[in-house]
C-alpha positions in Angstrom: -11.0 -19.3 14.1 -9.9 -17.9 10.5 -6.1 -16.0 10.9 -5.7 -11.9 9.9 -4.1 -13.0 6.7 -4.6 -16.5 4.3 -1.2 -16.5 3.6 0.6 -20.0 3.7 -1.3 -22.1 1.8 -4.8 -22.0 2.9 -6.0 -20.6 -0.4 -4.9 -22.1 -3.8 -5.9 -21.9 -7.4 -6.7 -24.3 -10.0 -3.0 -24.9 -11.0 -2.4 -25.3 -7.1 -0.3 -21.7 -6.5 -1.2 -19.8 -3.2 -3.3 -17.0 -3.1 -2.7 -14.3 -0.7 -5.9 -12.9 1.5 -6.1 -10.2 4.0 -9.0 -10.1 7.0 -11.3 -6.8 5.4 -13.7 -6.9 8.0 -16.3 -8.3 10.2 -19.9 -7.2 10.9 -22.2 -9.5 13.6 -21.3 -13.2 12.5 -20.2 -12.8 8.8 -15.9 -12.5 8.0 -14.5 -11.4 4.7 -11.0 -11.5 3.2 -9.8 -9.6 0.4 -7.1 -10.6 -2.0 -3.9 -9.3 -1.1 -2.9 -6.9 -4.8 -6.0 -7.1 -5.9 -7.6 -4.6 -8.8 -9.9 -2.5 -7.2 -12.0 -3.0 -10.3 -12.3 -6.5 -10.3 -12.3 -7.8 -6.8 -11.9 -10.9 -5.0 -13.2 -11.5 -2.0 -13.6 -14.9 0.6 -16.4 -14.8 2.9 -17.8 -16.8 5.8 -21.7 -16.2 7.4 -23.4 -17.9 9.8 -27.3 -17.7 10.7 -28.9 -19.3 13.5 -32.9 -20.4 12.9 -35.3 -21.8 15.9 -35.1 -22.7 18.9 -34.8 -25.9 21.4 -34.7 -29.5 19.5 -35.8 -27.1 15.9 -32.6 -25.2 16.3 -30.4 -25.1 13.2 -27.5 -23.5 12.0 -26.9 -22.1 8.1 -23.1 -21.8 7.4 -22.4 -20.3 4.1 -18.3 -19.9 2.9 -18.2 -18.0 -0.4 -15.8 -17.0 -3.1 -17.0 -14.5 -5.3 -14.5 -13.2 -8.2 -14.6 -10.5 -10.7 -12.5 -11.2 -13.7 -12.4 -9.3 -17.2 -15.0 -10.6 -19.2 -13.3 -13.2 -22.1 -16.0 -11.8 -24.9 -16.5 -8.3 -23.8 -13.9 -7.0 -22.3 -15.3 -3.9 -21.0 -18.1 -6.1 -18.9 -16.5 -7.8 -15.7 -17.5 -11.3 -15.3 -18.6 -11.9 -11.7 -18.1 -15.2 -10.0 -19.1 -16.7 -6.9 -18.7 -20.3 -5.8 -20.2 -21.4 -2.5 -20.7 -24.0 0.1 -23.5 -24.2 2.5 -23.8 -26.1 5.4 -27.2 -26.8 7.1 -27.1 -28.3 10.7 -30.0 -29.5 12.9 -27.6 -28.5 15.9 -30.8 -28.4 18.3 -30.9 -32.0 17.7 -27.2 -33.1 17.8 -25.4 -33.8 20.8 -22.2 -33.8 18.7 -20.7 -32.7 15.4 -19.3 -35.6 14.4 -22.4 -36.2 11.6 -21.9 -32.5 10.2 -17.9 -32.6 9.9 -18.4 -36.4 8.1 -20.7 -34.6 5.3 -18.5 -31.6 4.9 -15.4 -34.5 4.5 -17.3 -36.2 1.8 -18.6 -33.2 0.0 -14.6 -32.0 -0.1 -13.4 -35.4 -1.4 -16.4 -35.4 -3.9 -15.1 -31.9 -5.4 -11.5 -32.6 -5.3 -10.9 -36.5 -6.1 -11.5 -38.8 -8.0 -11.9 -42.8 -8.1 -9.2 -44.1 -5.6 -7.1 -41.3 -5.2 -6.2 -39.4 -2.6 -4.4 -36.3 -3.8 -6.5 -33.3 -3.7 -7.3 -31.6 -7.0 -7.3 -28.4 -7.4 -7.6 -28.2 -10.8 -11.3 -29.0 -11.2 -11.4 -32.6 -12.0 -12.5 -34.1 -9.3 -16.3 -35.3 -9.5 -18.1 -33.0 -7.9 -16.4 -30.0 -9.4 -16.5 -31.2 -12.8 -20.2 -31.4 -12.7 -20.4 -27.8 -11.0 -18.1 -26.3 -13.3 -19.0 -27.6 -16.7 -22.7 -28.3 -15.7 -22.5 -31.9 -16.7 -23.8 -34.9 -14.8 
């Protein structure tokens, strides 16, 4: 269960400093956050969905946690830059009888984004693998 506010460390940005979010709202099974001081112009929000397909052994479940950003744009200034960053899981929960599977492919996708070789500090400046490739679309 996500907390009323992100405030002690849950969130962090690429040079590892907290960012603040507050709880904004929540409509059926979706959750969003907003950044705590943030422009209203260029906002920056956190959000968590869930969607439930079939039934019996076909059931699955679609998880979706997003960050979506609007900074000033860096060649036009007077065009925001929107950007959004997700993860997605996709479970055959009709067909599991525990979790276990699920939470080991969320553990290696996070390691994948945020290490690298034998380490095991967490990077939150991008270099890891995973969010290498996403961020400068490299292979």
């Amino acid at each position: 269960m996500f907390p009323q506010t992100l405030n002690t460390n849950e969130v962090k940005n690429s040079a590892g400093v907290e960012i603040e979010f507050q709880r904004l709202g929540s409509s059926g099974r979706q959750l969003d956050f907003y950044q705590i001081g943030e422009s209203p112009a260029l906002p920056h929000r956190i959000s968590i969905a869930h969607q439930e397909l079939g039934s019996g052994l076909s059931a699955r479940r679609r998880s979706k946690l997003g960050v979506n950003k609007t900074v000033t744009g860096q060649v036009d200034a007077s065009k925001p830059a929107p950007i959004s960053a997700y993860v997605v899981v996709d479970s055959p929960i009709g067909n599991l009888t525990s979790l276990a599977e699920v939470t080991n492919a969320v553990a290696e996708l996070m390691s994948l984004l945020a290490s690298k070789g034998m380490s095991t500090t967490i990077l939150y400046d991008g270099s890891g693998y995973g969010a290498e490739a996403l961020i400068n679309g490299s292979l």
